[in-house]
mmCIF file of the protein (N, C-alpha, C, O) and its ligand, coordinates in Angstrom:
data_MODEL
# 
_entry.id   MODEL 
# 
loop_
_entity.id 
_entity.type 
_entity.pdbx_number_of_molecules 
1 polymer     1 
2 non-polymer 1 
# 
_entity_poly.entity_id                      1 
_entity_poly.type                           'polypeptide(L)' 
_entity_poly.nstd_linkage                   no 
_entity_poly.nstd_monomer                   no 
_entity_poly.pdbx_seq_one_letter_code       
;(UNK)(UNK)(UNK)(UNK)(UNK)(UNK)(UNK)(UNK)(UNK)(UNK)(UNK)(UNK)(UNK)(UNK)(UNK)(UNK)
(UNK)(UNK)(UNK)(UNK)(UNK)(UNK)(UNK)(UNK)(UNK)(UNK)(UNK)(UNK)(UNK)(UNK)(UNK)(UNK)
(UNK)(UNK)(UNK)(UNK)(UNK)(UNK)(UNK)(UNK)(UNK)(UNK)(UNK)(UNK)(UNK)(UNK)(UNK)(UNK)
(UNK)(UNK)(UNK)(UNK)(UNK)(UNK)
;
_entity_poly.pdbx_seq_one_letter_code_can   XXXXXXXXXXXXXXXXXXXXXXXXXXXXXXXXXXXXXXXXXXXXXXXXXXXXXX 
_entity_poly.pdbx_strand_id                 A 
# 
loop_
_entity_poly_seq.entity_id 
_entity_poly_seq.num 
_entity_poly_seq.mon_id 
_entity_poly_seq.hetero 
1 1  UNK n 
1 2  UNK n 
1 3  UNK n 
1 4  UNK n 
1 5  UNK n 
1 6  UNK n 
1 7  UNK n 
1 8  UNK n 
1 9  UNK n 
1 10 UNK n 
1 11 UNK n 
1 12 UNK n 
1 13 UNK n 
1 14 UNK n 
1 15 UNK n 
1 16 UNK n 
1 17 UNK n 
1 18 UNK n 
1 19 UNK n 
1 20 UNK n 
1 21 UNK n 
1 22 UNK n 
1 23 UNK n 
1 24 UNK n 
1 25 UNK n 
1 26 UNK n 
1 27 UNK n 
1 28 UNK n 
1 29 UNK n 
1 30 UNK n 
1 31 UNK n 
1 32 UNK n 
1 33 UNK n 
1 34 UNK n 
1 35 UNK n 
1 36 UNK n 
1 37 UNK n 
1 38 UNK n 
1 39 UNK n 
1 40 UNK n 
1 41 UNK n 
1 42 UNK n 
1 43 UNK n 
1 44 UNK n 
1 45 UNK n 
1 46 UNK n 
1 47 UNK n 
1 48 UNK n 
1 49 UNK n 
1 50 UNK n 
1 51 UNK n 
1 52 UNK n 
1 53 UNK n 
1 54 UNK n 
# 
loop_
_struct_asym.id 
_struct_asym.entity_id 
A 1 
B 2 
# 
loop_
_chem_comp.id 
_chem_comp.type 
_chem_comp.mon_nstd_flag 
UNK 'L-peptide linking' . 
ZN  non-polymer         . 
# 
_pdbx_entity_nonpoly.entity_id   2 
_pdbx_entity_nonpoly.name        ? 
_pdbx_entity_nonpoly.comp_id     ZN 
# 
_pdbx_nonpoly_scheme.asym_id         B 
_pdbx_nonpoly_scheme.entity_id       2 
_pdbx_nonpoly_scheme.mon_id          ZN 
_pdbx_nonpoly_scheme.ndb_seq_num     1 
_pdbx_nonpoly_scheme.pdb_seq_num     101 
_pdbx_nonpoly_scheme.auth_seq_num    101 
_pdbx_nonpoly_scheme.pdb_mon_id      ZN 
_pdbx_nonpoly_scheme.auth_mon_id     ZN 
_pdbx_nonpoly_scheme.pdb_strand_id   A 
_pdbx_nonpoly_scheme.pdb_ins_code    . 
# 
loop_
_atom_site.group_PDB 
_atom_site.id 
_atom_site.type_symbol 
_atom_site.label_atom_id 
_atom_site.label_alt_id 
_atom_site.label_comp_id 
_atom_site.label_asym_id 
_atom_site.label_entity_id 
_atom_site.label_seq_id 
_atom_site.pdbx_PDB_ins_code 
_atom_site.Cartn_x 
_atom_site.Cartn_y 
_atom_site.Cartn_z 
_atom_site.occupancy 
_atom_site.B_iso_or_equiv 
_atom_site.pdbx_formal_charge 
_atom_site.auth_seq_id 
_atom_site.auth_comp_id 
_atom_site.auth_asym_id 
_atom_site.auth_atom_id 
_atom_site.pdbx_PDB_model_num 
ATOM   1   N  N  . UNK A 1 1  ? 0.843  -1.210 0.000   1.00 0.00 ? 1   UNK A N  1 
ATOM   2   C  CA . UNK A 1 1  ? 0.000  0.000  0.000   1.00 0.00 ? 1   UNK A CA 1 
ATOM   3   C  C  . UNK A 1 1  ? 0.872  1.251  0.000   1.00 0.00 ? 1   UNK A C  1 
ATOM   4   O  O  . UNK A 1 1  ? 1.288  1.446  1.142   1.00 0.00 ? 1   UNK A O  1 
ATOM   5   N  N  . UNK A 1 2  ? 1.221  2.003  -0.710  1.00 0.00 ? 2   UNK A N  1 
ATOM   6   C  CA . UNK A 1 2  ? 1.844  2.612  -1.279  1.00 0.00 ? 2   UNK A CA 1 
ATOM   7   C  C  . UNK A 1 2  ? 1.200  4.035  -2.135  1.00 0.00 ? 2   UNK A C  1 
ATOM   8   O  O  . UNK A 1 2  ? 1.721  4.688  -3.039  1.00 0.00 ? 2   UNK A O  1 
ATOM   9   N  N  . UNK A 1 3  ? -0.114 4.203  -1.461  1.00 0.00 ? 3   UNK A N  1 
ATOM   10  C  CA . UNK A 1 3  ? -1.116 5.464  -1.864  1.00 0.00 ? 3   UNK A CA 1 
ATOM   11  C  C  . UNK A 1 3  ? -0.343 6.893  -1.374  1.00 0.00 ? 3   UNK A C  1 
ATOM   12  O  O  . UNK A 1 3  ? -0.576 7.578  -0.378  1.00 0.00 ? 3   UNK A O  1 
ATOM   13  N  N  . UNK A 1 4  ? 0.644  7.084  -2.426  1.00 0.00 ? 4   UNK A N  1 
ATOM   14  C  CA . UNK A 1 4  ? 1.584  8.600  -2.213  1.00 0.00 ? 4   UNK A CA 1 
ATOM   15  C  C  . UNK A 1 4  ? 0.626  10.019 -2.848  1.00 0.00 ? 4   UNK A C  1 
ATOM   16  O  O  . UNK A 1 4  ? -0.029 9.923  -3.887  1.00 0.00 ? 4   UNK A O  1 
ATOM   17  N  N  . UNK A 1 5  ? 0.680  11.040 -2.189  1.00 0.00 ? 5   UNK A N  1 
ATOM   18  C  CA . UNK A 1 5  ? -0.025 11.876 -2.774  1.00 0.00 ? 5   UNK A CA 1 
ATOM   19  C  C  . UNK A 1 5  ? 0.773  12.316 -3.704  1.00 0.00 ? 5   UNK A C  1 
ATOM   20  O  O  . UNK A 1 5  ? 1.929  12.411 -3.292  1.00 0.00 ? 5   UNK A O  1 
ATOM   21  N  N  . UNK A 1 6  ? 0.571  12.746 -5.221  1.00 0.00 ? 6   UNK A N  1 
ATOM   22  C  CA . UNK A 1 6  ? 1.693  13.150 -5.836  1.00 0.00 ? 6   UNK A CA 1 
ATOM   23  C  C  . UNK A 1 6  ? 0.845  14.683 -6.765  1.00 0.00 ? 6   UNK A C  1 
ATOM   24  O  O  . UNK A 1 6  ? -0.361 14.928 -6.794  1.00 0.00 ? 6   UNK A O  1 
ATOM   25  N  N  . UNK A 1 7  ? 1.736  15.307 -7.282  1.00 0.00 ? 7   UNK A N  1 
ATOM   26  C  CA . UNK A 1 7  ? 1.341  16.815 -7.249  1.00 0.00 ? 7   UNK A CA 1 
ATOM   27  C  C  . UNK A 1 7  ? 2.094  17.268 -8.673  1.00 0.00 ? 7   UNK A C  1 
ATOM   28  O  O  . UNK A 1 7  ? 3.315  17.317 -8.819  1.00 0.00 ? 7   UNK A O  1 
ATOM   29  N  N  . UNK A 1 8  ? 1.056  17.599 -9.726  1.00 0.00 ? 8   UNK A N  1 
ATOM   30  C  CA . UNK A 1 8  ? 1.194  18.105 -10.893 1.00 0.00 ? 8   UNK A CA 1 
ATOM   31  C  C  . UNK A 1 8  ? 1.899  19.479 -10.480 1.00 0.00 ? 8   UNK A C  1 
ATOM   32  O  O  . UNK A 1 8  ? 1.205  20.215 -9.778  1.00 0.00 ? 8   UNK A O  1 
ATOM   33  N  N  . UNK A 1 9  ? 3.207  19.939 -10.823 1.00 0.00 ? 9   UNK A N  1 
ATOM   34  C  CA . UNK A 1 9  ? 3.563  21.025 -10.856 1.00 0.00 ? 9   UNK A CA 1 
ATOM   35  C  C  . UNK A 1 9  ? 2.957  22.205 -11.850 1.00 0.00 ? 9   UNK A C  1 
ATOM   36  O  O  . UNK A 1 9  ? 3.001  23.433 -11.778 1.00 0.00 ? 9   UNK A O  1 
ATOM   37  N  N  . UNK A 1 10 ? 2.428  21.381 -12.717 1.00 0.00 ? 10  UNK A N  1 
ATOM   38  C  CA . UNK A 1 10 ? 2.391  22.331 -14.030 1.00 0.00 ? 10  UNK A CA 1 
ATOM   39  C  C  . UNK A 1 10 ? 1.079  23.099 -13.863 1.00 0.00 ? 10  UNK A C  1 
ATOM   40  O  O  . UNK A 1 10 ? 0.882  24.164 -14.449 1.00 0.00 ? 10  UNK A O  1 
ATOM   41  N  N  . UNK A 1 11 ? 0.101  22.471 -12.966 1.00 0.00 ? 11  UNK A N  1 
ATOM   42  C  CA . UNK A 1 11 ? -1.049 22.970 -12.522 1.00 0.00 ? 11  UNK A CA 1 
ATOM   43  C  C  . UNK A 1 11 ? -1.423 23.166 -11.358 1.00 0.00 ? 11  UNK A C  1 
ATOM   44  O  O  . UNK A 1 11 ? -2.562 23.505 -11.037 1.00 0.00 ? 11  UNK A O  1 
ATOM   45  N  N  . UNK A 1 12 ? -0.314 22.932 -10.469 1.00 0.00 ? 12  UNK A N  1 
ATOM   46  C  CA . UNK A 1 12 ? -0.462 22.598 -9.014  1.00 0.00 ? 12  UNK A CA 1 
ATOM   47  C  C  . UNK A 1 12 ? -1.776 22.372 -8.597  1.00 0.00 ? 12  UNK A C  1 
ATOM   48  O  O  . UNK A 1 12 ? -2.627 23.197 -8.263  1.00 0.00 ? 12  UNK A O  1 
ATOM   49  N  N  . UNK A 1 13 ? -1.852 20.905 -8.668  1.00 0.00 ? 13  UNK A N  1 
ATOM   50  C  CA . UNK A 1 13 ? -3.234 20.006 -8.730  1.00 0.00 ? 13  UNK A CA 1 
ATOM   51  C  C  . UNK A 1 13 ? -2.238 18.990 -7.628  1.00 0.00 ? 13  UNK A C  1 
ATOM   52  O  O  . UNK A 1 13 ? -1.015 18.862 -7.682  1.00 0.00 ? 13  UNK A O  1 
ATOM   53  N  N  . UNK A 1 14 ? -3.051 18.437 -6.789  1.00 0.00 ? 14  UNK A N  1 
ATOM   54  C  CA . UNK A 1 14 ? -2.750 17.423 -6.171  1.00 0.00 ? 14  UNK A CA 1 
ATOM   55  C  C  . UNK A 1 14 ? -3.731 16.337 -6.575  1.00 0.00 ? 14  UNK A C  1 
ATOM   56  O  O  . UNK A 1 14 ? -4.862 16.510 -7.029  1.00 0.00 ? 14  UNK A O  1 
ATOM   57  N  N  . UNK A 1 15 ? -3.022 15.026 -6.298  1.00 0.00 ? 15  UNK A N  1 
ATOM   58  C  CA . UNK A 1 15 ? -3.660 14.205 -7.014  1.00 0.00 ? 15  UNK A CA 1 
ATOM   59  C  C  . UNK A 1 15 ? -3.463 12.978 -6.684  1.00 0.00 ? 15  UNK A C  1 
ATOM   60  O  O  . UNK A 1 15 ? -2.470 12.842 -5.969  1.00 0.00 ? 15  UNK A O  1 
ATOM   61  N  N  . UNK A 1 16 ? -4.255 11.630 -7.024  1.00 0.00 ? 16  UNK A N  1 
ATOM   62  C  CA . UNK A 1 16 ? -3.255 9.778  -6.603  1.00 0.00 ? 16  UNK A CA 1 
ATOM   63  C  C  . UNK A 1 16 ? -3.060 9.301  -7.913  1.00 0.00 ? 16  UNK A C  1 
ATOM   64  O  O  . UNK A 1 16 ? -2.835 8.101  -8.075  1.00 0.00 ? 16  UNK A O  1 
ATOM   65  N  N  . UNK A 1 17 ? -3.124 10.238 -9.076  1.00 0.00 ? 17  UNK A N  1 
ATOM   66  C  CA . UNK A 1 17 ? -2.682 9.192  -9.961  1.00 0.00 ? 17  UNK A CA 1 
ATOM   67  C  C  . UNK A 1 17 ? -1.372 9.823  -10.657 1.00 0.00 ? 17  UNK A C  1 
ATOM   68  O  O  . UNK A 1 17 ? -0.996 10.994 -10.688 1.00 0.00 ? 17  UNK A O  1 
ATOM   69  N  N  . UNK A 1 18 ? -0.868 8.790  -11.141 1.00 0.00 ? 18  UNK A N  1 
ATOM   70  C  CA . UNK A 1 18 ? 0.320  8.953  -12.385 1.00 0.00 ? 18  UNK A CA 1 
ATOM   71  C  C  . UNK A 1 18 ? 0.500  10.081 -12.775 1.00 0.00 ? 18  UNK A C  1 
ATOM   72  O  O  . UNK A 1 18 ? 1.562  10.691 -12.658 1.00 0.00 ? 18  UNK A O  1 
ATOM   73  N  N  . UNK A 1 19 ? -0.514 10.502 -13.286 1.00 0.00 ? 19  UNK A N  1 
ATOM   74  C  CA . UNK A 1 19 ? -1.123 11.498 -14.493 1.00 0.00 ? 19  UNK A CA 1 
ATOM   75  C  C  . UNK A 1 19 ? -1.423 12.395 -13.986 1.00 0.00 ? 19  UNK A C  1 
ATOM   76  O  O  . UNK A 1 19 ? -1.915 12.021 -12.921 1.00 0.00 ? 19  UNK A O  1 
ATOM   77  N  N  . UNK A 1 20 ? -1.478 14.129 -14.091 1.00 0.00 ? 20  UNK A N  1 
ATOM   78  C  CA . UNK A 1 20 ? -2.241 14.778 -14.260 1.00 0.00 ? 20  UNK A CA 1 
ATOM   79  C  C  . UNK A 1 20 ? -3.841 14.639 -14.728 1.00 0.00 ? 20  UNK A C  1 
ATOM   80  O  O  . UNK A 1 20 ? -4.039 14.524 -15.938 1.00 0.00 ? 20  UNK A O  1 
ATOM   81  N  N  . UNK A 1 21 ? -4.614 14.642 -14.122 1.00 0.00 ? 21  UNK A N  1 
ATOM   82  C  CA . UNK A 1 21 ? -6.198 14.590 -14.822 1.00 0.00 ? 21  UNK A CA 1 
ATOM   83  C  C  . UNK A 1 21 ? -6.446 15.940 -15.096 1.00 0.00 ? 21  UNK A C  1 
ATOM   84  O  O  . UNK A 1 21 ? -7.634 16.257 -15.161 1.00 0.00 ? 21  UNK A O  1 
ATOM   85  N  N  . UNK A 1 22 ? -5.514 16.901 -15.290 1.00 0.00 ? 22  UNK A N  1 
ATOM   86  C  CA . UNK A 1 22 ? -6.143 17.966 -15.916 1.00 0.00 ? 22  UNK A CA 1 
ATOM   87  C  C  . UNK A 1 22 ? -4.910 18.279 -17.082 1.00 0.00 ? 22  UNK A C  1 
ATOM   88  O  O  . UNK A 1 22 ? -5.469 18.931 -17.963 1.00 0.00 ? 22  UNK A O  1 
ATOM   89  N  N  . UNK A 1 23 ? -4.016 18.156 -17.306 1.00 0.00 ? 23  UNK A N  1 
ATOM   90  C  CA . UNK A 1 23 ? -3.115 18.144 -18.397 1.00 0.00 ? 23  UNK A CA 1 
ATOM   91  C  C  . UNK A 1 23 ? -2.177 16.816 -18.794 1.00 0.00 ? 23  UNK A C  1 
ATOM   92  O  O  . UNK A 1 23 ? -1.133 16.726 -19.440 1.00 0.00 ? 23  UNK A O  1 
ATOM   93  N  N  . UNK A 1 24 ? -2.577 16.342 -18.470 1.00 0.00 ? 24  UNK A N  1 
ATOM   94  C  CA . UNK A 1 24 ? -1.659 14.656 -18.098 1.00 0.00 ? 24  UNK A CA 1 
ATOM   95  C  C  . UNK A 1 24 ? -0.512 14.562 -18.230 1.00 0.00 ? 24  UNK A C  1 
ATOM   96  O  O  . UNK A 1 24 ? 0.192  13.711 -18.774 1.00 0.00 ? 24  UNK A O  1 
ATOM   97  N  N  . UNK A 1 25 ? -0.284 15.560 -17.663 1.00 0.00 ? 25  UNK A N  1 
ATOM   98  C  CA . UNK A 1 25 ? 1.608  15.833 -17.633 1.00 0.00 ? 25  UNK A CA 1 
ATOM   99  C  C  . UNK A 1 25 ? 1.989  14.456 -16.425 1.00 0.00 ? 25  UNK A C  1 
ATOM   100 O  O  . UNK A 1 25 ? 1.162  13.926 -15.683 1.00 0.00 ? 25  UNK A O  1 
ATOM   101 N  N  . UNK A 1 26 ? 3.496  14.116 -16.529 1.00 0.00 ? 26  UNK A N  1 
ATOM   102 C  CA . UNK A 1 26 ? 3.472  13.207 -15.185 1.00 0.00 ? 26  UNK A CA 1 
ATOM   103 C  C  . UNK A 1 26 ? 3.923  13.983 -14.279 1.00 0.00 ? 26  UNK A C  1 
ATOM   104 O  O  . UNK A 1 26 ? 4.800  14.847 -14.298 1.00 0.00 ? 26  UNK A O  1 
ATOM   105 N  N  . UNK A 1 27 ? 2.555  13.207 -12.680 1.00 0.00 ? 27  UNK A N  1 
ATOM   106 C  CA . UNK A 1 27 ? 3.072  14.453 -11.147 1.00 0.00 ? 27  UNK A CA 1 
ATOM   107 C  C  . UNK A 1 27 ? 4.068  13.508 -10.566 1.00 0.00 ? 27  UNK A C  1 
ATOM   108 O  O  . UNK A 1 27 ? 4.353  12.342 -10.839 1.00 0.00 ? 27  UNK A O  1 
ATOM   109 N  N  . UNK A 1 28 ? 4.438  14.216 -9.830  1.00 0.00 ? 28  UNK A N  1 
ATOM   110 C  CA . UNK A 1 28 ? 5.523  13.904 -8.891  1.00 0.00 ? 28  UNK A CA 1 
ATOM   111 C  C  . UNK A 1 28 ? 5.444  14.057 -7.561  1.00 0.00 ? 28  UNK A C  1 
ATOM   112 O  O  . UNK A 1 28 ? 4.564  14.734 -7.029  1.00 0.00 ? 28  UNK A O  1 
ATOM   113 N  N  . UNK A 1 29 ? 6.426  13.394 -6.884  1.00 0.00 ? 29  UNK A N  1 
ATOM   114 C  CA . UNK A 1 29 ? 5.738  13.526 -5.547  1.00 0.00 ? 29  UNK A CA 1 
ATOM   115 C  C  . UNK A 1 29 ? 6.104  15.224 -4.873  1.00 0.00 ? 29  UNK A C  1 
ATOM   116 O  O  . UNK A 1 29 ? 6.969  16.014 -5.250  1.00 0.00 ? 29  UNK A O  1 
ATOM   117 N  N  . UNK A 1 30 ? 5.278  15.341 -3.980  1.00 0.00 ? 30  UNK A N  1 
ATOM   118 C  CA . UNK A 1 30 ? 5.510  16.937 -3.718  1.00 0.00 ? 30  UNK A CA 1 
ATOM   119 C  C  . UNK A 1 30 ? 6.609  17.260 -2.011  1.00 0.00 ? 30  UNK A C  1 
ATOM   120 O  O  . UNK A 1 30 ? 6.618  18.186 -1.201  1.00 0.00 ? 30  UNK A O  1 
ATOM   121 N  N  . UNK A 1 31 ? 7.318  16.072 -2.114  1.00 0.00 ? 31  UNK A N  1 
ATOM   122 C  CA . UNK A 1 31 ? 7.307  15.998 -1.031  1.00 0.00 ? 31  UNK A CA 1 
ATOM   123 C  C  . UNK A 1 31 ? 8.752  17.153 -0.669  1.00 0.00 ? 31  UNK A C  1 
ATOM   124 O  O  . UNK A 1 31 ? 8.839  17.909 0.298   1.00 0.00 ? 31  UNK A O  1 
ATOM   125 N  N  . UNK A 1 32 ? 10.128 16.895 -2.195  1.00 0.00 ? 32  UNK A N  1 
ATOM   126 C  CA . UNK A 1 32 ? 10.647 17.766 -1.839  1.00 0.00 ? 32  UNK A CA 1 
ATOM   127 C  C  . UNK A 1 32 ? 10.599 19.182 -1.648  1.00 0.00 ? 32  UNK A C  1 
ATOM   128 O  O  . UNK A 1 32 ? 11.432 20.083 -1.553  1.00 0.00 ? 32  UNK A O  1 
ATOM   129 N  N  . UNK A 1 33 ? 9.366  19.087 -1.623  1.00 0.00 ? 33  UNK A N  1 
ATOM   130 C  CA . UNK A 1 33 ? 9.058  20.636 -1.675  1.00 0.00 ? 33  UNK A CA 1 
ATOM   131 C  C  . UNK A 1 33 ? 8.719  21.148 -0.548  1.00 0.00 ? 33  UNK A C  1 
ATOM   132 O  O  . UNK A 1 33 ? 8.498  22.359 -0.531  1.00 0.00 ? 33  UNK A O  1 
ATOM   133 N  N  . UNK A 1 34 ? 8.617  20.545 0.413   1.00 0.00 ? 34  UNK A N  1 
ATOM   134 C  CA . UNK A 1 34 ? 8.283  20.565 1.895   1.00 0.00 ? 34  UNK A CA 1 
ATOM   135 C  C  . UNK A 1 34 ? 9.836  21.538 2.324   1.00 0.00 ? 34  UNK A C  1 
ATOM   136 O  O  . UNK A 1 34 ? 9.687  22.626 2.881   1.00 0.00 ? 34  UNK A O  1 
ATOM   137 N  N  . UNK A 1 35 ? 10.906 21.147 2.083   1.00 0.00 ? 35  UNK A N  1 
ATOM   138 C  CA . UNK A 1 35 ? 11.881 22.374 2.441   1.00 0.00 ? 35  UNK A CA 1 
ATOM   139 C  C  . UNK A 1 35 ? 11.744 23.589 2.255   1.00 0.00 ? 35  UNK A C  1 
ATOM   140 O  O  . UNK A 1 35 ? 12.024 24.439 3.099   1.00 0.00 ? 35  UNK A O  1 
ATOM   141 N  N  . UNK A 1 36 ? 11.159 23.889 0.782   1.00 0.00 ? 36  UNK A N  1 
ATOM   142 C  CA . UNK A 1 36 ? 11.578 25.259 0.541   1.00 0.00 ? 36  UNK A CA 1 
ATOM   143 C  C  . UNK A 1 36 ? 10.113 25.581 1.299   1.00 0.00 ? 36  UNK A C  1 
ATOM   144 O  O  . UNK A 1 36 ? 9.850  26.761 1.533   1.00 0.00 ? 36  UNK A O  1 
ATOM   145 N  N  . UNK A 1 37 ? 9.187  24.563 1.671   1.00 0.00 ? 37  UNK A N  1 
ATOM   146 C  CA . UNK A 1 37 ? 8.025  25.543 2.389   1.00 0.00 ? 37  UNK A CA 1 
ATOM   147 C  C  . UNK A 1 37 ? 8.515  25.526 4.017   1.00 0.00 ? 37  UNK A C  1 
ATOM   148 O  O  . UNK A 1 37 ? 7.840  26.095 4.875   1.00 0.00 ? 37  UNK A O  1 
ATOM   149 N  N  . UNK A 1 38 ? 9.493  24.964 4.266   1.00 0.00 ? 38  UNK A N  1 
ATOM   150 C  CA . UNK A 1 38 ? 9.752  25.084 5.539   1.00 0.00 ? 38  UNK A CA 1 
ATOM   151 C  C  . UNK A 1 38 ? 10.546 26.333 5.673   1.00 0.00 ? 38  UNK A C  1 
ATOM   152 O  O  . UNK A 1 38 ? 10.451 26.956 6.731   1.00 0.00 ? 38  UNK A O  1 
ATOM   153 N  N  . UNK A 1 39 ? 11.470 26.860 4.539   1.00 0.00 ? 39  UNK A N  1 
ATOM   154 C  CA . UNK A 1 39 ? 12.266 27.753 4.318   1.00 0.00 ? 39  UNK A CA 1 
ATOM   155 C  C  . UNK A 1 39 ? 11.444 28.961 4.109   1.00 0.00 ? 39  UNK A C  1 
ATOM   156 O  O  . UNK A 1 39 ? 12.130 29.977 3.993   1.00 0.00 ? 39  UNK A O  1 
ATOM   157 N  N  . UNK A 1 40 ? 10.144 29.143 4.026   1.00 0.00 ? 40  UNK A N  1 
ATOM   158 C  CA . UNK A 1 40 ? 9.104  30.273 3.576   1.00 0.00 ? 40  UNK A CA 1 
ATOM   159 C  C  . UNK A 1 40 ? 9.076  30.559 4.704   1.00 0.00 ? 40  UNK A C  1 
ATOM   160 O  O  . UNK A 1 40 ? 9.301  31.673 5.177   1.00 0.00 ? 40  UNK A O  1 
ATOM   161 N  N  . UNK A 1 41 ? 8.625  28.985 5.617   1.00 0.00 ? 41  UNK A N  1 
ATOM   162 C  CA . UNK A 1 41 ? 7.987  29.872 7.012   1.00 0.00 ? 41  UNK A CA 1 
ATOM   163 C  C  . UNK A 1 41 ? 8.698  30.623 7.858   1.00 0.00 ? 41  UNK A C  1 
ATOM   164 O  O  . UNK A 1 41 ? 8.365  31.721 8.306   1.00 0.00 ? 41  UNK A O  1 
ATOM   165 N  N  . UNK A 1 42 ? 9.957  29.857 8.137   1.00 0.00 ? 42  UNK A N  1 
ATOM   166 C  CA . UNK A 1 42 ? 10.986 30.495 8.359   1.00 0.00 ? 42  UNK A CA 1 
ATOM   167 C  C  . UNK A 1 42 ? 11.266 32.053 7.894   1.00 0.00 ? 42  UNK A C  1 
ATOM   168 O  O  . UNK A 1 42 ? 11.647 32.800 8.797   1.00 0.00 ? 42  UNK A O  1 
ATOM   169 N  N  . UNK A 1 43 ? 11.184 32.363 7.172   1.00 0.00 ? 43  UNK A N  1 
ATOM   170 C  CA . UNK A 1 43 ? 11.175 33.820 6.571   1.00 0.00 ? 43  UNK A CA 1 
ATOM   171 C  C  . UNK A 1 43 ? 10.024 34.689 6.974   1.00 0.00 ? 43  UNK A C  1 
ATOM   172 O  O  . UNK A 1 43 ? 9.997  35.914 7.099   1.00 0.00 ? 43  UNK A O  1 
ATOM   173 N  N  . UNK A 1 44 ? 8.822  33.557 7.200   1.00 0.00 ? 44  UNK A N  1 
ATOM   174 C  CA . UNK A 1 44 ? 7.804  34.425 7.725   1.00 0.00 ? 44  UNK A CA 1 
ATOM   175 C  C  . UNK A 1 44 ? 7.778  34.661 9.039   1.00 0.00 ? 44  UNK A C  1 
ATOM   176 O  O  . UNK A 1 44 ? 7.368  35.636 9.669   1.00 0.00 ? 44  UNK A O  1 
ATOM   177 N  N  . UNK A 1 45 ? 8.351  33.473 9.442   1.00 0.00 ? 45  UNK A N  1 
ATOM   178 C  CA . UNK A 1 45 ? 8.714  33.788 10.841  1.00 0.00 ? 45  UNK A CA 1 
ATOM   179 C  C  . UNK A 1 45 ? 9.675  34.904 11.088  1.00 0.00 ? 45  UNK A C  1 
ATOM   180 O  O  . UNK A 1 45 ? 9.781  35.367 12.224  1.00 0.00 ? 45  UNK A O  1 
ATOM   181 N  N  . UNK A 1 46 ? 10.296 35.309 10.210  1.00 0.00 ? 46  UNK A N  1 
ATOM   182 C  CA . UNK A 1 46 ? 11.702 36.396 10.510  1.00 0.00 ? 46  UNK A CA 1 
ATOM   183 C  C  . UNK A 1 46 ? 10.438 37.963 10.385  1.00 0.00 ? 46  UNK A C  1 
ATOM   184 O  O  . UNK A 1 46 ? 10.291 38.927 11.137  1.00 0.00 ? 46  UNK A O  1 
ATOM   185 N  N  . UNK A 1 47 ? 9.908  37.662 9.392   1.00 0.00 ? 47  UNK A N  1 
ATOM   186 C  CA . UNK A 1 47 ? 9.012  38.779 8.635   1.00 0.00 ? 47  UNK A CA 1 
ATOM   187 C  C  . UNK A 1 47 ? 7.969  39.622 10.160  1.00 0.00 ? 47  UNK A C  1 
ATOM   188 O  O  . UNK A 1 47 ? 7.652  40.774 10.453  1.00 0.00 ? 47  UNK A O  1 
ATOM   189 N  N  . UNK A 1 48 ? 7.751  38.221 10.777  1.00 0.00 ? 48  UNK A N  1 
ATOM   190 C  CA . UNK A 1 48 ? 6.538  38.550 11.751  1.00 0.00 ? 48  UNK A CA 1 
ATOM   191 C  C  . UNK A 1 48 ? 7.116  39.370 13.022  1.00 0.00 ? 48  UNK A C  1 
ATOM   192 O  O  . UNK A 1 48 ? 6.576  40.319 13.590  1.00 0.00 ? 48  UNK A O  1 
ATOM   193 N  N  . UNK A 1 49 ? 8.585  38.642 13.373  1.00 0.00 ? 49  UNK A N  1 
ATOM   194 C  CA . UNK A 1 49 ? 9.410  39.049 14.470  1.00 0.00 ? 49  UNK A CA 1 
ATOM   195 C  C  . UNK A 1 49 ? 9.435  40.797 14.223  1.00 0.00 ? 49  UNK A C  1 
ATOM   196 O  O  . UNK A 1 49 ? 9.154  41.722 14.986  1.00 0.00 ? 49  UNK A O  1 
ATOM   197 N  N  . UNK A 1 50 ? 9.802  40.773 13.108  1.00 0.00 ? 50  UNK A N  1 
ATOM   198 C  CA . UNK A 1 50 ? 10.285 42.328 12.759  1.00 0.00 ? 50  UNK A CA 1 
ATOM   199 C  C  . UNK A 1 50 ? 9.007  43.022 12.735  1.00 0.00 ? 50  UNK A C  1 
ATOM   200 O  O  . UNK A 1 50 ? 9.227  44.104 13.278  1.00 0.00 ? 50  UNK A O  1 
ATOM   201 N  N  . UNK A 1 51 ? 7.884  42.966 12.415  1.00 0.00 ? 51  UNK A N  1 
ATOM   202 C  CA . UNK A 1 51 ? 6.896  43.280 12.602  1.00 0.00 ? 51  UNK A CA 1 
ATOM   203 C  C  . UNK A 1 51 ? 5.885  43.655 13.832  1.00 0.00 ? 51  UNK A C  1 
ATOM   204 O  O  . UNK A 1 51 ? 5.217  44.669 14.032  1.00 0.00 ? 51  UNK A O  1 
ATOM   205 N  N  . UNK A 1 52 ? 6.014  42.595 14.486  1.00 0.00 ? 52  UNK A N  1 
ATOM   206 C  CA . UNK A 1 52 ? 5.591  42.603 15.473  1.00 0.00 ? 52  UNK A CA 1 
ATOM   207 C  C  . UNK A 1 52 ? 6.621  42.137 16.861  1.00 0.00 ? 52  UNK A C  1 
ATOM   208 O  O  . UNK A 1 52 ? 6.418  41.146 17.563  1.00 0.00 ? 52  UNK A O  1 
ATOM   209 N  N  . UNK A 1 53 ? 7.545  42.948 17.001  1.00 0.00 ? 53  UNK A N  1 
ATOM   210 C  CA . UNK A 1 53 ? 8.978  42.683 18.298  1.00 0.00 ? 53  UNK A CA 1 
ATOM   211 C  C  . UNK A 1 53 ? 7.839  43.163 19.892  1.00 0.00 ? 53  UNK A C  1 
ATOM   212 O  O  . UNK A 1 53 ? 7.381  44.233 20.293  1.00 0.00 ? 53  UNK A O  1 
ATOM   213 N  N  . UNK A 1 54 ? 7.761  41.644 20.423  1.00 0.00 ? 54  UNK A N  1 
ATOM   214 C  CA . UNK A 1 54 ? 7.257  41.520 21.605  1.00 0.00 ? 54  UNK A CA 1 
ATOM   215 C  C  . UNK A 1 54 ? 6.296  42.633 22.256  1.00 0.00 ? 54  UNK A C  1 
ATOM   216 O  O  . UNK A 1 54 ? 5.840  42.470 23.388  1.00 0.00 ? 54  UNK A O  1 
HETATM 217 ZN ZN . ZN  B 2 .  ? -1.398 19.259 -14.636 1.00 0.00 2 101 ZN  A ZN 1 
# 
């Protein structure tokens, strides 16, 4: 069992199949992408500090 969510870049569609069902490009898994959103928050976290300092 092996049900990966995988994520059309080209439409940013999430999805379980192979395929895109809206351009049938092939998705991929979205998973390395979890850094650079960890790397956003991080920034938002810097963004908020400066914004709002205690
Ligand atoms: Zn697509």
């Amino acid at each position: 069992m092996t049900k990966e969510i995988l994520k059309c870049f080209n439409c940013n569609v999430y999805t379980l199949k192979d395929l895109c069902p809206k351009c049938s490009n092939k998705t991929t898994s979205p998973k390395p992408a979890k850094f650079s959103l960890e790397d956003k928050t991080g920034v938002w976290r810097r963004e908020y500090k400066r914004r709002y300092p205690k």
